[in-house]
C-alpha positions, -999 to 999 in steps of 0.1 A, spaced: 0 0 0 17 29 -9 18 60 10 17 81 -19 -22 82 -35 -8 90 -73 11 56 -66 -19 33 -61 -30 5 -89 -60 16 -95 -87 -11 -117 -70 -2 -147 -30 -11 -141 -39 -38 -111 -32 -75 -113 -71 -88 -123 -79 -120 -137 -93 -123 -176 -129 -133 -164 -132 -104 -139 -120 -81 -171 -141 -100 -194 -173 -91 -176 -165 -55 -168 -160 -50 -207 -191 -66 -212 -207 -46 -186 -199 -12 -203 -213 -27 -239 -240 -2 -247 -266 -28 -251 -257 -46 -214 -287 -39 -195 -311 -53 -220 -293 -83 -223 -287 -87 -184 -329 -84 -183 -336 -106 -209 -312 -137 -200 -318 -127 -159 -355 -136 -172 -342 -169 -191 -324 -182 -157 -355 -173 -138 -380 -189 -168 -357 -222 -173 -330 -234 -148 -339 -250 -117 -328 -238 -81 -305 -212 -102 -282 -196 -69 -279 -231 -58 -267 -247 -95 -244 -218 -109 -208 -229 -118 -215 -269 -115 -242 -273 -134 -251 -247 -153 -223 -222 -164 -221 -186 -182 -193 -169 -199 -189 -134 -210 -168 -124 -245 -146 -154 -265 -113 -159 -253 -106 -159 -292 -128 -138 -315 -128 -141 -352 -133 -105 -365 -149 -116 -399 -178 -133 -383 -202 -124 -350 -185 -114 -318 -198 -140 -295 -213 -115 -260 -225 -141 -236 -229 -181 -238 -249 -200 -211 -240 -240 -213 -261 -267 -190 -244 -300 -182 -216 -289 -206 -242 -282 -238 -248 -243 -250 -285 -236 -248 -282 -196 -243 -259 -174 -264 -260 -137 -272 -241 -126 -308 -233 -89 -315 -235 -84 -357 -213 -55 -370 -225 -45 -404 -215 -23 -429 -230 5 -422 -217 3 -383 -250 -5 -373 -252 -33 -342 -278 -66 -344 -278 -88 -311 -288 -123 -320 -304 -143 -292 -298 -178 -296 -321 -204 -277 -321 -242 -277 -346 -257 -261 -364 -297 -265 -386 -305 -290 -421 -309 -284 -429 -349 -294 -457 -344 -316 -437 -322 -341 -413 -331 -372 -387 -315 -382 -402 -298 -415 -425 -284 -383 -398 -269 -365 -392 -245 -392 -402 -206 -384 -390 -178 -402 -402 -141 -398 -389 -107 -395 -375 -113 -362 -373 -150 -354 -360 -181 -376 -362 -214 -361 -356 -251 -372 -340 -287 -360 -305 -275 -343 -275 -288 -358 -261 -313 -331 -253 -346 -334 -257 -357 -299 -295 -336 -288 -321 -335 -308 -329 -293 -304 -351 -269 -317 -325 -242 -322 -339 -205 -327 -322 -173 -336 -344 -143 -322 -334 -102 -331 -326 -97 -293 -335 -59 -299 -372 -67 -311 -377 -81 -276 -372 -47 -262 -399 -30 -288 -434 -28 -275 -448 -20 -308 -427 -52 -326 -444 -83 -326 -423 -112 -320 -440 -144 -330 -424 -175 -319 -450 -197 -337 -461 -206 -300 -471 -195 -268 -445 -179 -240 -452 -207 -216 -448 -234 -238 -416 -220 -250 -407 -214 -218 -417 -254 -204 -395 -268 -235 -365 -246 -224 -365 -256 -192 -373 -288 -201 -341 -292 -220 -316 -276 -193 -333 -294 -166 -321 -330 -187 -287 -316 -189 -283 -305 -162 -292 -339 -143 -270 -358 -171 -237 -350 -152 -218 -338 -182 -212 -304 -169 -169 -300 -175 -173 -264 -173 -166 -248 -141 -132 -234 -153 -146 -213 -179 -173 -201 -158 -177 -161 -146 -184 -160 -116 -192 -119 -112 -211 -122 -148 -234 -149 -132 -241 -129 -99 -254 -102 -117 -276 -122 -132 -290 -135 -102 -290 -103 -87 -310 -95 -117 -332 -122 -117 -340 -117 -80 -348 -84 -86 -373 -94 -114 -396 -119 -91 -395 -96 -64 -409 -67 -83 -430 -90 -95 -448 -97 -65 
């Protein structure tokens, strides 16, 4: 500690891990509090006991330790029992405008084939998810439409169905023991989250 305050590390120059600095870049992005809402919302909509499961079975990360610059830069990605059900993409275009992508996966309801899974509209596209190992429904929704109240966002059903298949899916993973994520998992990103989240159902009451 030195005695001199102009010779202090401040959070700029100090010794902080990359997690830690991955989350407080992603916390300044411009776009941050509507995509803390809208995934806090997702954890309290889909993953059981959440405070209690964080880091073992169910894991977040914020930014890609590599980012490929021709292609979307990866925000956020949630993964339960080691499988990637939640990510958030930011799209640069040409014209510097931002699109956030919201990607879901979630189960597939029985009754419904593949050539049924397909959606496409102005704001969502949906279809079969391209895994090998879980049979998905994988959808791509325009993250900002979700924050429009005069933008209808049609999902092709209804919130609590989507909402039951989700869960549905990261309840399965998360019981399957798979989950080899804890490593990559960030820590301060995911108590926002739940601070978040608790905030939500309490205002809600």
């Amino acid at each position: 500690m030195p005695k001199e305050r102009a010779k202090r590390a401040t959070l700029l120059d100090a010794a902080v891990g990359q997690p830690r600095r991955q989350f407080w870049e992603l916390s300044d992005h411009i776009a941050y509090p509507a995509i803390r809402s809208i995934v806090a919302d997702y954890i309290n909509s889909s993953i059981p006991d959440p405070a209690n499961t964080e880091k073992y079975l169910w894991q977040i990360s914020a930014l890609a330790d590599a980012q490929d610059d021709a292609g979307p830069r990866r925000l956020l990605t949630l993964t339960c029992g080691g499988f990637e059900t939640l990510r958030v993409d930011e799209i640069m275009h040409d014209d510097d405008a931002i699109e956030l992508d919201l990607r879901i996966n979630t189960n597939v309801p029985r009754d419904r084939t593949d050539e049924q899974l397909e959606i496409s509209n102005e704001t969502v596209s949906a279809g079969r998810g391209p895994y090998r190992d879980e049979r998905v429904w994988s959808w791509s929704i325009d993250l900002g439409a979700l924050l429009e109240e005069d933008v209808d966002v049609d999902l092709g059903i209804d919130d609590d169905t989507f909402d039951d298949l989700a869960y549905g899916l990261n309840a399965r993973l998360m019981r399957s023991g798979n989950s080899t994520g804890a490593t990559a998992h960030n820590h301060d990103l995911a108590a926002d989250l739940l601070a978040e989240a608790y905030r939500q159902l309490f205002e809600a009451e």
